[in-house]
N, C-alpha and C positions, 0 to 999 in steps of 0.2 A: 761910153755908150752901154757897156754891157751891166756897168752898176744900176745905170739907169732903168736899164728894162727891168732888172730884178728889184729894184722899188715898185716900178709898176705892177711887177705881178705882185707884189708880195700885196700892195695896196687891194687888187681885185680878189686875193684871196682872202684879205681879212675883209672884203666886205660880202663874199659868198659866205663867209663862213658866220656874219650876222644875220644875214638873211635867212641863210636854215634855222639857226638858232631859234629868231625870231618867228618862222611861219608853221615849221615843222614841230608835229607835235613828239614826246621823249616816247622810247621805243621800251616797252618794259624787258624785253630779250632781248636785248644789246648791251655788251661789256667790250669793253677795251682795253688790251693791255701794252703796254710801253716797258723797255728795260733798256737801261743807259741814252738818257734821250733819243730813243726810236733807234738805237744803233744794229742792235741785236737782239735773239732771245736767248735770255739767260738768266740768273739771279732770282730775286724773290719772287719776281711777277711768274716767271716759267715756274717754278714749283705749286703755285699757286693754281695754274692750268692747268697744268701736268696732272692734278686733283680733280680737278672739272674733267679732264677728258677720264680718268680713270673710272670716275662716278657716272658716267655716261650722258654729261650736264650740257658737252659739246653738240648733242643731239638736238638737246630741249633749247639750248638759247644760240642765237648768235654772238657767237665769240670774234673779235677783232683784233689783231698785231700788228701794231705799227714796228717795221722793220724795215731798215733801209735795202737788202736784198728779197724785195718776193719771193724767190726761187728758193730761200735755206729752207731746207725739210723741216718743217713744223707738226707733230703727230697731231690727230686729230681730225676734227671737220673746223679748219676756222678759215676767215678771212685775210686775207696781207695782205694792209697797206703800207703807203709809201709817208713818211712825216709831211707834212704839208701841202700834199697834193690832195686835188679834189675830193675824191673817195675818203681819206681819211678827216676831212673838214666834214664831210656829210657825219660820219659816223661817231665822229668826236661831236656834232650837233645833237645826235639823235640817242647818245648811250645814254643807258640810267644810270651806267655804273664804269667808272675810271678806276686803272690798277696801274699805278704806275712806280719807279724807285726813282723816279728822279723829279724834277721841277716841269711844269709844261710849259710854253712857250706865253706870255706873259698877255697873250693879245686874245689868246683863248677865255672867252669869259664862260665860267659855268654857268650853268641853267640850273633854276631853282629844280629841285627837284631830283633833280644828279647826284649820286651820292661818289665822291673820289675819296678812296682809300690809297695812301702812301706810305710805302713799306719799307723807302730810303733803304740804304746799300749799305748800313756795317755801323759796327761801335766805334765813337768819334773817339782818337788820339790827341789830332791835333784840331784844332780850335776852328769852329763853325759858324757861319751866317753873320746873326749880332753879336757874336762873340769875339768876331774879328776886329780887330782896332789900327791892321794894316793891311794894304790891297796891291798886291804885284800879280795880278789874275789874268793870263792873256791880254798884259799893257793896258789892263783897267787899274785907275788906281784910287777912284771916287769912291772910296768905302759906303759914303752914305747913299749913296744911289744907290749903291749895292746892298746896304739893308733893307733900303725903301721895296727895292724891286722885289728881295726873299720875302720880306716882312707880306706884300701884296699876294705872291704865291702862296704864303703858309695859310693866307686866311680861306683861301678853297681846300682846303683837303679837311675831311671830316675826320677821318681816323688817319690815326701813325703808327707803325707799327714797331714798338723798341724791341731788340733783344736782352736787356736787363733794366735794374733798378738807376743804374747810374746813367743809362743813356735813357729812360723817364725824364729824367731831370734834369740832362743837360738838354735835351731836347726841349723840353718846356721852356727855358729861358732863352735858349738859342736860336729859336723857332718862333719864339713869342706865338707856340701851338697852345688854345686853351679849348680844344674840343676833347675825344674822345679817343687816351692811351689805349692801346693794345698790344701789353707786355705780354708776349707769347714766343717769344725766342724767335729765329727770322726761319720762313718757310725753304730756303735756300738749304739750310743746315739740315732738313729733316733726312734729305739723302746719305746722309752724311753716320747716320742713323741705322738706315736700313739697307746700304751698300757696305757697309764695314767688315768685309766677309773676303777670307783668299778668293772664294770664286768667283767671288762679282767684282775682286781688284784685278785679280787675273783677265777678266772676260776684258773689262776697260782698257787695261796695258796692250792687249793684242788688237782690240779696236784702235787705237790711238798709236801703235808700229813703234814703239817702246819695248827696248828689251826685257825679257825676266829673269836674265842671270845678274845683273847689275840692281844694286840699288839707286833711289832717285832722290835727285833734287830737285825742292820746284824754288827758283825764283823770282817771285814775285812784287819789286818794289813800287810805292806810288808814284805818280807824275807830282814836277817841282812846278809849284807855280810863274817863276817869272825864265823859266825857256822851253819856250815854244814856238809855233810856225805860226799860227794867227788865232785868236779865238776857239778858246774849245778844242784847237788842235796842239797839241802838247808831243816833247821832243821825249826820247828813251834817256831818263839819266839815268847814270851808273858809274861809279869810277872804278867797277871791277876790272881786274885783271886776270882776262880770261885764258890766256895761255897759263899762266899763273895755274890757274883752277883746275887746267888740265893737268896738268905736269903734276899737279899735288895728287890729284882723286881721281884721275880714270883708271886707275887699276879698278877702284871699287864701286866709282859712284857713274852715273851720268846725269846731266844738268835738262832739267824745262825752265825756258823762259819764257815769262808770259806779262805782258803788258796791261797794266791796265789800261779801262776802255776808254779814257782820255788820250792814249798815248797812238799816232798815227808816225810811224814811223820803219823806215825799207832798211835793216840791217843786213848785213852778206854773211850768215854764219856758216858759211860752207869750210872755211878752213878749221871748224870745229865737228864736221860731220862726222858722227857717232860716239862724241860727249856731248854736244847741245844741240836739244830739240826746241825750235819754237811754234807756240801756237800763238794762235791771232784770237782778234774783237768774239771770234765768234765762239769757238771753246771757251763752254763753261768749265769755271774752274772748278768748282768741286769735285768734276772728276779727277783735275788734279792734285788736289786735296787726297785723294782715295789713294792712288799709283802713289806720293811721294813719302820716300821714309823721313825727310825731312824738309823744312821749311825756310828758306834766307828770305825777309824782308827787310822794311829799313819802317818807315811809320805810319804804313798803309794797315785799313783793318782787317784785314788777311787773318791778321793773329790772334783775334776774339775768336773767329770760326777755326782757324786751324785746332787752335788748344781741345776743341773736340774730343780730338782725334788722340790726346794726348803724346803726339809724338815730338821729337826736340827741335826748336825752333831758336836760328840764331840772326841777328839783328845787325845789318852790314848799313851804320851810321855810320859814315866819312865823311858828313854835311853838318850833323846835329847841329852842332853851334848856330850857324846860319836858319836851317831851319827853323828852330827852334825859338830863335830873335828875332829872325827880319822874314821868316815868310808866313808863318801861321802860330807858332807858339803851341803847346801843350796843355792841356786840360787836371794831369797828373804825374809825379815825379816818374817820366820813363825810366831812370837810371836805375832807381830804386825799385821798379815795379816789375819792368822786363821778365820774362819767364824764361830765358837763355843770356848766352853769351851776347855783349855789345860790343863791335869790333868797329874798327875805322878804314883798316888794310886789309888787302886781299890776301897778305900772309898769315896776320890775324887772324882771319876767317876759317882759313883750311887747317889753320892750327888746333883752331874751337874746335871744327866738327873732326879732326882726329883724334883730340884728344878728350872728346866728349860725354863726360860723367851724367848719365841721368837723376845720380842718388842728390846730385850736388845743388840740384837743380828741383828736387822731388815738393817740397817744402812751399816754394816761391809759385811753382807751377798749381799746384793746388788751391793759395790763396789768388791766385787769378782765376782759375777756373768756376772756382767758388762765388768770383765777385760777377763774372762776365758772361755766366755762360748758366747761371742758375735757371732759366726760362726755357734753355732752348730742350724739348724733349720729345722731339718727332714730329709731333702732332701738327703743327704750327701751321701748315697748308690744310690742313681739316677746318682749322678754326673758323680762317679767316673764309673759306668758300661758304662754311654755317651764313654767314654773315652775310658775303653776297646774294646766298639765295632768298636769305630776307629780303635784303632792300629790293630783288627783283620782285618778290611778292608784294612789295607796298603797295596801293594804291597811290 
């Protein structure tokens, strides 16, 4: 009964949402921005704002956030909506201009004259879209449907926004995107930039109830595709050993762990209260970026933006093989390329970061940063609002 009624609305929301389309004419001060399908605000799209509200742009135009909590503190003068409820079907009818990092919802059809700018979430690792030739994706396993459907999304977005030369181009092929690059390094990072300061790491550590006699760790790995809890909702993997972690490093260090925003999931870390801090969907991470002296990932793009920052960053695969083969595969030699230690065990791991040589490492971290990170230079939230206030000027 209850799947039932949720066809039904979904069926009268996709047909309210042709009717505006249809009758309503596009609204030249209307923007809309999205970050992790409607989850939160964070990432590229919020840096992107965060420029509009700075320039005093939130004044001149109506700005729109689709966010699943109306209530998170958003600066500025905008609007919060909810993903798929009325209000945000009117507004998604009536904007000239789409900002979003992830794919919209497939029944959304643009209006001519719209312009959506996609700024996607990070430099690909592991292997994208039509690039995929295996599908274990929330118990989806019809790969070609699944090209069909990105291949249909890519064809709305006008621009894309890469942060280097090699995600240009895997992006072009992977995307089957043949409109309008904008390799300008990702507006997410420009903070990254311009907070890199004791005082303003300082100010964040005490916003965020983080000690400053310890140093930190953040980590951060991505969601595996075949466990999870239903669609879209993805389980916290990890085979760390977090007593382990303690017993090695809380003399010196303390841990953040932070999910990515696929990952819904209630862990109890209270028998680790004051070595592990966790934040949720809605902490953006660059300020964790900021606070941590160091970075544990596994082959999430954490690590194109971390290297910023130039700090040591070490890589806790205990999966690789599997990943690697049977759930998405790689793009280029990880093993070879990695800017730190690759470790499999949680002994491994504390062993890296104690005995951690940066000189060792000096060489290898260079030629990545060199390769990945050539674009990104502050600015990158300037560019793109340039951009928007054109298309808002269009006729």
């Amino acid at each position: 009964m209850k799947q039932r009624v949720k066809r039904v609305l979904r069926r009268l929301a996709l047909l309210g949402y042709a009717i505006m389309a249809r009758i309503l004419p596009l609204s030249k001060d209307v923007v809309v921005f999205e970050s992790n399908v409607g989850r939160n605000y964070s990432g590229n799209a919020k840096a992107i704002y965060e420029e509009m509200v700075k320039q005093g742009l939130d004044r001149q135009y109506r700005i729109v956030w689709s966010v699943e909590n109306v209530k998170e503190a958003i600066p500025g003068r905008v609007i919060k909506v909810r993903r798929t409820r009325l209000k945000y079907l009117y507004y998604m009818a009536v904007a000239k201009v789409w900002v979003s990092d992830s794919r919209m919802p497939k029944w959304l059809k643009k209006r001519k004259g719209n312009t959506y700018i996609q700024t996607w979430h990070g430099t690909p690792l592991k292997k994208l879209a039509l690039d995929m030739d295996v599908l274990s994706m929330g118990g989806s396993t019809d790969v070609q449907k699944y090209h069909d459907n990105f291949t249909a999304n890519t064809r709305t977005w006008d621009y894309l926004i890469s942060q280097n030369a090699f995600s240009t181009e895997t992006f072009r092929r992977c995307f089957d995107f043949h409109k309008e690059m904008l390799e300008i390094g990702y507006p997410r990072n420009d903070v990254l930039f311009a907070r890199n300061n004791d005082a303003a790491i300082k100010k964040i550590k005490k916003r965020l109830g983080l000690p400053l006699d310890k140093k930190i760790i953040l980590y951060a790995p991505t969601w595996r595709d075949d466990q999870y809890y239903e669609k879209s909702i993805y389980k916290f993997a990890s085979d760390m050993d977090y007593d382990l972690m303690k017993q090695q490093l809380s003399d010196e260090y303390v841990m953040i762990v932070k999910f990515h925003y696929l990952v819904k999931d209630n862990i109890d870390w209270s028998r680790y209260q004051g070595f592990i801090y966790e934040f949720n969907q809605h902490q953006d991470i660059a300020d964790l970026y900021l606070v941590s002296d160091i970075l544990i990932t596994d082959y999430s793009s954490v690590m194109f933006d971390y290297s910023l920052l130039k700090r040591p960053m070490f890589f806790f695969a205990y999966d690789i093989e599997n990943y690697k083969n049977n759930l998405r595969g790689f793009y280029f030699d990880f093993l070879a390329t990695a800017p730190g230690p690759i470790v499999k065990t949680t002994g491994e791991l504390a062993d890296s970061i104690l005995q951690y040589d940066a000189k060792e490492w000096e060489d290898r971290y260079q030629i990545f940063t060199d390769t990945y990170n050539h674009a990104d230079d502050g600015n990158a939230s300037k560019k793109v609002v340039r951009l928007i206030e054109k298309k808002l000027k269009q006729s």
